[in-house]
LUMROKE-188937 format. One line per 4 residues: number of its first residue (from 1); for each residue x negated, y, z of N, C-alpha, C. Coordinates in steps of 0.2 Angstrom, whole numbers, plus 5000, padded with zeros to 4 digits. Each point is the difference from the previous one (the first is absolute). Layout:
NUM	X Y Z X Y Z X Y Z; ...
END
This chain:
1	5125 5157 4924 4996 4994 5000 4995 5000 5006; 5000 4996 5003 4995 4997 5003 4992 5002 5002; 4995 5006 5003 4997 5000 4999 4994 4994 5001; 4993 5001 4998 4997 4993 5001 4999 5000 5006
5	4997 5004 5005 4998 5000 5008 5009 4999 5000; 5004 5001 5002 5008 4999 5002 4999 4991 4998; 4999 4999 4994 5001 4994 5000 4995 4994 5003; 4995 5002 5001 4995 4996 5003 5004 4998 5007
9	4998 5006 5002 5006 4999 5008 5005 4996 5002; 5005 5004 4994 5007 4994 5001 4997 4994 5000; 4995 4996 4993 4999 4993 5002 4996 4999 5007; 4995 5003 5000 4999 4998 5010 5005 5001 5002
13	5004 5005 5001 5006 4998 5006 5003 4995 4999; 5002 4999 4994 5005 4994 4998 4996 4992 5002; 4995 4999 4996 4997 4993 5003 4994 5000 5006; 4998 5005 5000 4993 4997 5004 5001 5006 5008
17	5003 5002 5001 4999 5004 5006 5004 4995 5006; 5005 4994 5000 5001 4996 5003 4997 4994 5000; 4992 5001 5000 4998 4995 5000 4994 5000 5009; 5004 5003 5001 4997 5004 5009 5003 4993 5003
21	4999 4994 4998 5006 4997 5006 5000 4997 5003; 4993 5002 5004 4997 4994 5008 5004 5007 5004; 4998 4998 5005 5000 5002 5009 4996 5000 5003; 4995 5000 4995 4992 5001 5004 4999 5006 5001
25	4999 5001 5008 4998 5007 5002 4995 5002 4998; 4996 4998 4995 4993 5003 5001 5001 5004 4991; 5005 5000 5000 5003 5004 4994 5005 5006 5001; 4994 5005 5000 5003 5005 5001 5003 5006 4998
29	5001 4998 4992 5001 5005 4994 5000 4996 4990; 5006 4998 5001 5000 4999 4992 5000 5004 4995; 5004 4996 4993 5000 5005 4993 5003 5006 5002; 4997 5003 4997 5004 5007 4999 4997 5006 5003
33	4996 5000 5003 4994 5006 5002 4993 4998 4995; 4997 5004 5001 4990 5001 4995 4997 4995 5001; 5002 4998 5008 4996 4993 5004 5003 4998 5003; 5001 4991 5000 5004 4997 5005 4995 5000 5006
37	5002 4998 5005 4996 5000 5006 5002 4993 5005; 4995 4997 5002 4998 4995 5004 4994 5001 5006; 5002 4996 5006 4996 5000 5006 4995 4993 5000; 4997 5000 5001 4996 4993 5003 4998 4998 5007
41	5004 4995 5001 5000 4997 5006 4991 5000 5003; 4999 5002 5007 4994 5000 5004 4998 4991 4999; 4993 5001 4998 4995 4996 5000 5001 4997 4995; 5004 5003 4993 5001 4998 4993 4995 5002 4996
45	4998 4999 4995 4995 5003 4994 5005 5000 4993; 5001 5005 4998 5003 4999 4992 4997 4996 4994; 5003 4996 4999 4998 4998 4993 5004 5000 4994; 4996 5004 4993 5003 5005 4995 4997 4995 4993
49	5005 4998 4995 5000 4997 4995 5001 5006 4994; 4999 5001 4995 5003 5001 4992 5000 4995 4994; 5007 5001 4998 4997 4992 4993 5004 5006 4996; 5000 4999 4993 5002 5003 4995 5002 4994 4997
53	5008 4998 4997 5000 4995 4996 5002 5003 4993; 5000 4997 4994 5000 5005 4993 5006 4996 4996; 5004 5001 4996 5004 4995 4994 4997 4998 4997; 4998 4996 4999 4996 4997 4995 4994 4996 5000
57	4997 5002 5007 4994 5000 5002 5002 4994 5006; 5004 5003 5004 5001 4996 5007 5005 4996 5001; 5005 5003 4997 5007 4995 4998 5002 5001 4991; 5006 4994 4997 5001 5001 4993 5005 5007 5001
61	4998 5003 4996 5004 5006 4997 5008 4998 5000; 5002 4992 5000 5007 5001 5001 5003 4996 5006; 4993 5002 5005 5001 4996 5007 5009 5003 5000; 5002 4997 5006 5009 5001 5002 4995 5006 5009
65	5004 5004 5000 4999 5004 5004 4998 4998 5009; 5004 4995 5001 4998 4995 5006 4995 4998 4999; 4995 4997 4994 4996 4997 5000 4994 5007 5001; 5000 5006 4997 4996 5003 5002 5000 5004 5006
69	5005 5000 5002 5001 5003 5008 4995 4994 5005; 5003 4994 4999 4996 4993 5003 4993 5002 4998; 4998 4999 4995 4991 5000 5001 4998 5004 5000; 5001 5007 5001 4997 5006 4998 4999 4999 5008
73	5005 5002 5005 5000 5001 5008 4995 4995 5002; 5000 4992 4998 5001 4995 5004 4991 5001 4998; 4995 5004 4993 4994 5002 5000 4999 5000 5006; 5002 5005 5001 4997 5005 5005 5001 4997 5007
77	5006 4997 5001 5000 4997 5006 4996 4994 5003; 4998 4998 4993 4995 4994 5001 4993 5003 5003; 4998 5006 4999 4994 5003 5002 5000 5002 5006; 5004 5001 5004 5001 5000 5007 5002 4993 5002
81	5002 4995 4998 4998 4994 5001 4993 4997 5002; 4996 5001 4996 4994 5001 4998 4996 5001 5006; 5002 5008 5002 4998 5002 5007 5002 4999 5009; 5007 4993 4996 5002 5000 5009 5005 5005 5002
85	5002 5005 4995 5004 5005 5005 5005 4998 4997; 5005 5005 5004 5007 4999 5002 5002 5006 4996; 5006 4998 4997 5003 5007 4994 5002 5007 5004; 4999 5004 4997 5002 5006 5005 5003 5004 4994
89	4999 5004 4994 5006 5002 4997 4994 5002 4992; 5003 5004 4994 5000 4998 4994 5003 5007 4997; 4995 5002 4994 5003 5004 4996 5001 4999 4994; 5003 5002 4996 4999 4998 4991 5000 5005 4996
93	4995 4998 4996 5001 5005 4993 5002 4997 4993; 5007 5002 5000 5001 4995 4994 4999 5005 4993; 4998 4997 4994 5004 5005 4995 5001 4995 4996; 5005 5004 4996 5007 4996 4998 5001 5005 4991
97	5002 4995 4996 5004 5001 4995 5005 5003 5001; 5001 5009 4997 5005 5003 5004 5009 4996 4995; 4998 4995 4997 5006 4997 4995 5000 4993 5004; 4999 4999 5005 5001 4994 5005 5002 5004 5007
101	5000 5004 5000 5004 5004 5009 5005 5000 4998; 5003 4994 5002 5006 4997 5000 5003 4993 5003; 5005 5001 5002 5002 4995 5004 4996 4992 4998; 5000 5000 4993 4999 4995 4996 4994 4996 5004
105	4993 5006 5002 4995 4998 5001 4999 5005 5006; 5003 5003 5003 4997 5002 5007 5003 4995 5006; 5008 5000 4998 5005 4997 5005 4995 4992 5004; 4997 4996 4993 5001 4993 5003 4991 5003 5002
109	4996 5003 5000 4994 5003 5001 4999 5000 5008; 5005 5006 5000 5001 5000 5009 5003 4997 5003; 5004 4996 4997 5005 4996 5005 4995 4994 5003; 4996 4997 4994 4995 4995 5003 4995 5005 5005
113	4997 5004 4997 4994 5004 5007 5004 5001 5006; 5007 5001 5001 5002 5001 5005 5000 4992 5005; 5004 4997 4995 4996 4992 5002 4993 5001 5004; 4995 5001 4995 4994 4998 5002 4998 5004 5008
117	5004 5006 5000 4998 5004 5005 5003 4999 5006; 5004 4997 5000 5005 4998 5005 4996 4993 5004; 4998 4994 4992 4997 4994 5002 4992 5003 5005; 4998 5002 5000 4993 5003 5001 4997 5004 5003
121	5008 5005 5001 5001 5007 5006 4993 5002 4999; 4999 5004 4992 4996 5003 4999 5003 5008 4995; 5005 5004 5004 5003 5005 4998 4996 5005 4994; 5005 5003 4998 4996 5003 4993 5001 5007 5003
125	4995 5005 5002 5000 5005 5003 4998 5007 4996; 4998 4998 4993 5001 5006 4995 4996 4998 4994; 4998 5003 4994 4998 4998 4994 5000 5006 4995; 5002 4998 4994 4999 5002 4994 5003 4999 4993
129	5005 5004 4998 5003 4997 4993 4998 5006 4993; 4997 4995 4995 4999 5003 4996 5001 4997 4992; 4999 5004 4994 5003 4997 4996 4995 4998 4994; 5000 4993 4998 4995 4998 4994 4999 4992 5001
133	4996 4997 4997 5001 4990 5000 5000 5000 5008; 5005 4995 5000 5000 4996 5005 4994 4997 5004; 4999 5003 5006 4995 4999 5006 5002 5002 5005; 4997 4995 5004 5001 4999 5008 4995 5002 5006
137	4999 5006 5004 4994 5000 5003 5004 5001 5008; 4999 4992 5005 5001 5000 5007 4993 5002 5004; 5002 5001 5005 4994 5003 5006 5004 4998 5006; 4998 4995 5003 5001 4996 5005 4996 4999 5005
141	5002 5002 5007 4996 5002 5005 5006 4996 5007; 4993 4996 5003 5000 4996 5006 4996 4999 5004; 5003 4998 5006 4995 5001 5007 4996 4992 5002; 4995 5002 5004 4997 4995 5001 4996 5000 5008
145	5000 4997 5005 4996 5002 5005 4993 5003 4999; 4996 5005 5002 4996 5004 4998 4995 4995 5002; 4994 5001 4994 4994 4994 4998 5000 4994 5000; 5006 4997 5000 5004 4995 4996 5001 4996 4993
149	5001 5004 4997 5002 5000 4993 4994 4993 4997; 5005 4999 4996 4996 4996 4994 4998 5003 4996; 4991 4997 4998 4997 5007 4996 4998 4994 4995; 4995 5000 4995 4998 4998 4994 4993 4999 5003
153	4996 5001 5002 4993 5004 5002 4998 4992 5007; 5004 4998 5000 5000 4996 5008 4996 4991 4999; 5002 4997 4994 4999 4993 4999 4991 5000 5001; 5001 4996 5005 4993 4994 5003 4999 4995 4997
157	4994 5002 4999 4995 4992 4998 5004 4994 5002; 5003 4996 4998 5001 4995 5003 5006 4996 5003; 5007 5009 4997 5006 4999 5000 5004 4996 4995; 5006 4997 5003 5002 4997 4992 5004 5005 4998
161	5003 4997 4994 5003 5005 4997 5007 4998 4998; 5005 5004 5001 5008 4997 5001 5004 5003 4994; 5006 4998 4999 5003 5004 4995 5008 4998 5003; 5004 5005 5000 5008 4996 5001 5002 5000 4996
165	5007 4997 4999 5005 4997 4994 4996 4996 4994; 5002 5001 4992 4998 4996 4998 4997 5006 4994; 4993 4998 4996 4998 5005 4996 5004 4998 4993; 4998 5005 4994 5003 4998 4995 5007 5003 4996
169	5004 4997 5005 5006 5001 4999 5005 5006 4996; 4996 5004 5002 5002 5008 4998 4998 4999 4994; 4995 4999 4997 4995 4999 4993 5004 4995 4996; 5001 4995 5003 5004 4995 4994 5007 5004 4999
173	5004 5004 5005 5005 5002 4999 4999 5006 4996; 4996 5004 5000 5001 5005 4994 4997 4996 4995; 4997 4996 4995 4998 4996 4996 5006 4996 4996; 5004 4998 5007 5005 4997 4996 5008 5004 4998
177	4998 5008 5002 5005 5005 4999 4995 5004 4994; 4994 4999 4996 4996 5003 4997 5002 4997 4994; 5001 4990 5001 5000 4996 4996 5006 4997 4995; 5006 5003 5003 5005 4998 4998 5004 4993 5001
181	4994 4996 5003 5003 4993 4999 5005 4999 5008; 5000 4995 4999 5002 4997 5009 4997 5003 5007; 5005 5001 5003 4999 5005 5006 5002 4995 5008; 4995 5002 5003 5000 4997 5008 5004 5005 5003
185	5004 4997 5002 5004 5007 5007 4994 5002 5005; 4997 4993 5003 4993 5001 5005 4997 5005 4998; 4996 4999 4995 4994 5005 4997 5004 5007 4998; 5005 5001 4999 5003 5006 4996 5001 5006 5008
189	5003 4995 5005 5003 5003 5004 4994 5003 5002; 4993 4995 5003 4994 5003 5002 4996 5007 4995; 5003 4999 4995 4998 5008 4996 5004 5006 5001; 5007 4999 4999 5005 5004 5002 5003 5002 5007
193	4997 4995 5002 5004 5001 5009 4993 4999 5006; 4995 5005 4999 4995 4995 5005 5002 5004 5006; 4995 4995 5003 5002 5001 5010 4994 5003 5003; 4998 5004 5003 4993 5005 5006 5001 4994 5003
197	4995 4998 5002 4997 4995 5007 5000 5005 5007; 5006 5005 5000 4995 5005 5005 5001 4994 5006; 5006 4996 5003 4998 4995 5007 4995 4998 5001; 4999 4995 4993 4992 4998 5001 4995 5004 5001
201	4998 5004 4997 4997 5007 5001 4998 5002 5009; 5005 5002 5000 5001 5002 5008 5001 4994 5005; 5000 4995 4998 4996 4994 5004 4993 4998 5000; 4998 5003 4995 4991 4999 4999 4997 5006 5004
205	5004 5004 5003 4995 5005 5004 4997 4997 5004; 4992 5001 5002 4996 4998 5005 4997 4990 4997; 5003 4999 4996 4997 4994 4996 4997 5000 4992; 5004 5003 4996 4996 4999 4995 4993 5006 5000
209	4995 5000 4996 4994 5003 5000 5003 5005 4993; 5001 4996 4995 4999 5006 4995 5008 4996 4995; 5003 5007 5000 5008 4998 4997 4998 5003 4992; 5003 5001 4995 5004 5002 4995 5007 4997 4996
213	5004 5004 4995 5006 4998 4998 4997 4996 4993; 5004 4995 4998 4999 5000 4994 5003 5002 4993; 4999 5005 4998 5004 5003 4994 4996 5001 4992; 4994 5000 5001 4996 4999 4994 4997 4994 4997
217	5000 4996 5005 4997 4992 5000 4999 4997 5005; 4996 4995 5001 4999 4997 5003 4992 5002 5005; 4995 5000 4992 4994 5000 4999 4998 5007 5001; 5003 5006 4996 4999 5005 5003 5001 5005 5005
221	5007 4995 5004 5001 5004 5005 4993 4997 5007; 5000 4994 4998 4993 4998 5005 4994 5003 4999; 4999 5000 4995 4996 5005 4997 4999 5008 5005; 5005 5003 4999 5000 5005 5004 4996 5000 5007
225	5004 4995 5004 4997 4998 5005 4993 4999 5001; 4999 4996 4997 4993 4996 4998 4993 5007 5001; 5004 5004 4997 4995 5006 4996 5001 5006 5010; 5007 5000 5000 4999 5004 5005 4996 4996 5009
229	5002 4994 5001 4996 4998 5003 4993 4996 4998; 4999 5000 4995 4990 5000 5000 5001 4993 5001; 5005 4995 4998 5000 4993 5001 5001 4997 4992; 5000 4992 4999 5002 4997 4994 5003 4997 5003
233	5006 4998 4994 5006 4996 5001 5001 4995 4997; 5000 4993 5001 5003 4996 4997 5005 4996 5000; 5004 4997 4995 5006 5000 4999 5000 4993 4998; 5002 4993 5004 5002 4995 4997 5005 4999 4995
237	4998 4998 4994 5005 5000 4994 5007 4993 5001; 4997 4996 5002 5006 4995 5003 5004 5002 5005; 4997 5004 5004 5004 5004 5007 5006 5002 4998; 5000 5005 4992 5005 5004 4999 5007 4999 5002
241	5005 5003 5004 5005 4997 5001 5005 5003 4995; 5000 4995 4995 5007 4998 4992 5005 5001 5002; 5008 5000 4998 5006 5000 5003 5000 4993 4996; 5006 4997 5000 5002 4996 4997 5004 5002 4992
245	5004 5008 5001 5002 5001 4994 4996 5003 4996; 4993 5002 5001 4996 5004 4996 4995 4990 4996; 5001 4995 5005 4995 4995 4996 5006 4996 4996; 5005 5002 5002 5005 4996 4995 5004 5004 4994
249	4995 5006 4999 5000 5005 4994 4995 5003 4997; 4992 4996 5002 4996 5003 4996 4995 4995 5001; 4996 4998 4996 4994 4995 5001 4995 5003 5007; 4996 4994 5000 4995 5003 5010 4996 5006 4997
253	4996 5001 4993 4995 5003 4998 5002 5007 5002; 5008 5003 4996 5005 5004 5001 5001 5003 5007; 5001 4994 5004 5003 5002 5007 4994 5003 5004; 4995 4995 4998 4994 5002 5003 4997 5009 4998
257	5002 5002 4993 5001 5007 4999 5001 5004 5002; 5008 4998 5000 5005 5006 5004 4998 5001 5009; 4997 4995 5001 5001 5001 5007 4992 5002 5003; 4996 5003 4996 4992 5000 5002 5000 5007 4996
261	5004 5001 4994 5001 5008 4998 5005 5003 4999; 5007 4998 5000 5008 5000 4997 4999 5007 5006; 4999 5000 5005 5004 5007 5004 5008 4999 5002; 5003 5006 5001 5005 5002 5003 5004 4996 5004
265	4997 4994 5004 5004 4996 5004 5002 5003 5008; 4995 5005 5001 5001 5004 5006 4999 4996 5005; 4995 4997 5001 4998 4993 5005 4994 5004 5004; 4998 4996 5006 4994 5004 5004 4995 4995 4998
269	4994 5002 5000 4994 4997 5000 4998 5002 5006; 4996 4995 5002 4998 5003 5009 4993 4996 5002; 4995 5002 5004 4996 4995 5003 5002 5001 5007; 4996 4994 5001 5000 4998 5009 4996 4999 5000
273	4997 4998 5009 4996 4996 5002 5002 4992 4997; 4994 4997 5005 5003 4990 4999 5004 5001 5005; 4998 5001 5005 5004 5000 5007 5007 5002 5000; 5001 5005 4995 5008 5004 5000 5003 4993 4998
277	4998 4995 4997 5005 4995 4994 5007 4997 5006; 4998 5000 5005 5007 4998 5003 5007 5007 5001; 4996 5007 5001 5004 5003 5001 5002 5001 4992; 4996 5001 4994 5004 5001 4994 5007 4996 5000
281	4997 4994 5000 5005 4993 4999 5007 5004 5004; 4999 4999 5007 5005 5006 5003 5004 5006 4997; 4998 5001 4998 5002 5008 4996 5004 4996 4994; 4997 4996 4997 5004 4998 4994 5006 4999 5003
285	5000 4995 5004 5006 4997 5005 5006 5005 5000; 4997 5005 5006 5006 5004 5002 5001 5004 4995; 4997 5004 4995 5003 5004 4993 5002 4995 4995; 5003 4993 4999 4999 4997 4997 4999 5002 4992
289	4993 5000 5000 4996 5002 4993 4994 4996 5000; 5000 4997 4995 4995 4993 4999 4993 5004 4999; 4996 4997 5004 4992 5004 4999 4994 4996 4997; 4997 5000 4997 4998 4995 4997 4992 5003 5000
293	4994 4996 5002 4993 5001 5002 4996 4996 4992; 4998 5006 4996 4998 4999 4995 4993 5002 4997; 4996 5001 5005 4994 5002 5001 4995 5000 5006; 4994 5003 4999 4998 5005 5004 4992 5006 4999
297	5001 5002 5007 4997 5007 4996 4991 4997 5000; 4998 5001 4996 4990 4998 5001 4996 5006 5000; 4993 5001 5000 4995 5004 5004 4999 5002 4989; 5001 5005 4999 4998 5002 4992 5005 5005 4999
301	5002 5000 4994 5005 5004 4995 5003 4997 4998; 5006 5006 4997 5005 4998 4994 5002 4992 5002; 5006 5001 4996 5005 4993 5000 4998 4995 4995; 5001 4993 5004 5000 4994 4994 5004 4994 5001
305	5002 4997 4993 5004 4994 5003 4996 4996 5000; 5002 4992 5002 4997 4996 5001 5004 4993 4999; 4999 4994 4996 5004 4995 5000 4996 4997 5006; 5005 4993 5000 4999 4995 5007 4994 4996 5000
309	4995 5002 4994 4994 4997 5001 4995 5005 5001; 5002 5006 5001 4996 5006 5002 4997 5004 4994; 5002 4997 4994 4996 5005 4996 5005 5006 4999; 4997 5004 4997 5001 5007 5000 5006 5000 4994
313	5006 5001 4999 5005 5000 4993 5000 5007 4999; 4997 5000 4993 5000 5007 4996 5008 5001 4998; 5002 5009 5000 5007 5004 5000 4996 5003 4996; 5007 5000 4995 4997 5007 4997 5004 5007 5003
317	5007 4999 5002 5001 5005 5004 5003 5000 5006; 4998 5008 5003 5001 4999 5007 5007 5004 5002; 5004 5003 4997 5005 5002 5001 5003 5009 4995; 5003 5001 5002 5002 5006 4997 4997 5006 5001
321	4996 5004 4995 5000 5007 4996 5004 5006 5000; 4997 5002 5005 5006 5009 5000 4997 5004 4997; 4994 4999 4995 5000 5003 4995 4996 4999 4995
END
């Protein structure tokens, strides 16, 4: 029989030891030794992510194995989004049901990551397999020109404030995968299959002031911001930008929810200057991602929404709880 170190192995060599499959020279050692090894191109800065996704917690315990692969990676990859950089490579520590190491649930696991790794030429350069409930921990690291980066810390008095794609959607789509009833392919796909903005990202260098991803909410990922650069944030409530399948699945009061705390959209929040508005518009253009100006930053604290007659509209929540 098989011992347990023998069979760890075999599974890495079997699925995840060919997942090396850029040409990027600046990888210089994959799975299969203590440490992979990478070089950083002259006048780069690394930029280093961790997300930890859980069963139960982050995805449904009977997610389909693509679907975990998709939003476990596409985490992480969103937070160098966030920062402007460019993917440079990625390690995993998966642990695993040792009664699921099986083609059943590794085969379609890797086959999509190898997709994603391919899409993204963000090679997998070594990791970790171990055995107990299903969880997922990437470490994603990308380059960015040095003092560059999009930081959280940056938003000015007086910038507006930007969001790309559309909010919400990922919220109504786990709601209506929660609810049993009628399902939007739009909203589902945006749970199951989201997208890193890293183009748009890496178009904001040198224009936007203060970036973050959105995966907690709306309210408290500004929040963040808010707090790290010493500014307030306001957030026009009619600004929101709805899809069309999340208002034709859920009343406005709803949508207005999802999209102000729902989370997981993996969408950028960003300020600018006023002056930048013609270069964002640009940016939408050429990365064709719809950027929508839904605020701006004020001289105070802490985030607030606001209706179109400027009164303040009380939330009761701001977003998602990690503990």
């Amino acid at each position: 029989m098989m011992t347990d170190s023998r069979r760890e192995f075999s599974i890495i060599q079997q699925y995840f030891a060919g997942l090396i499959t850029t040409t990027s020279p600046a990888i210089l050692l994959g799975p299969g030794d203590d440490c992979g090894i990478f070089s950083v191109p002259a006048g780069q800065e690394v930029c280093i992510s961790t997300d930890t996704l859980t069963a139960g917690v982050h995805f449904p315990l009977d997610a389909a194995p693509a679907v975990v692969a998709q939003r476990a990676l596409v985490a992480n990859l969103s937070d160098l989004s966030a920062m402007g950089a460019c993917p440079l490579t990625c390690t995993l520590a998966l642990t695993l049901d040792p009664q699921s190491s099986t083609d059943v649930w590794l085969a379609p696991f890797a086959d999509h990551l190898r997709e994603l790794i391919d899409a993204y030429a963000i090679p997998l350069i070594g990791g970790n397999l171990s055995s107990g409930p299903l969880s997922l921990t990437f470490t994603v690291l990308g380059t960015v020109p040095a003092g560059r980066a999009l930081r959280r810390d940056g938003a000015q008095v007086g910038d507006d404030v930007y969001i790309t794609g559309h909010l919400g959607n990922a919220a109504g789509g786990l709601a209506q995968l929660q609810g049993g009833g009628s399902r939007s392919p739009v909203l589902l796909d945006r749970y199951q299959q989201p997208t890193p903005r890293l183009t748009t990202g890496m178009a904001l260098l040198g224009m936007a002031t203060g970036a973050i991803d959105i995966s907690d909410g709306l309210l408290a990922d500004l929040g963040h911001v808010a707090e790290r650069s010493d500014v307030g944030i306001e957030v026009a409530l009619e600004q929101l930008p709805l899809s069309g399948a999340l208002l034709e699945n859920f009343d406005l009061g709803r949508c207005r929810e999802f999209a102000l705390a729902g989370g997981d959209d993996y969408e950028l929040a960003f300020t600018a200057g006023v002056a930048q508005r013609p270069s964002v518009a640009a940016v939408a253009s050429a990365t064709q991602v719809e950027i929508t100006r839904i605020g701006r930053v004020f001289e105070g604290d802490g985030v607030r929404v606001v209706a179109a007659d400027g009164q303040i509209v009380p939330v009761a929540r701001h977003g998602y709880a990690h503990f």
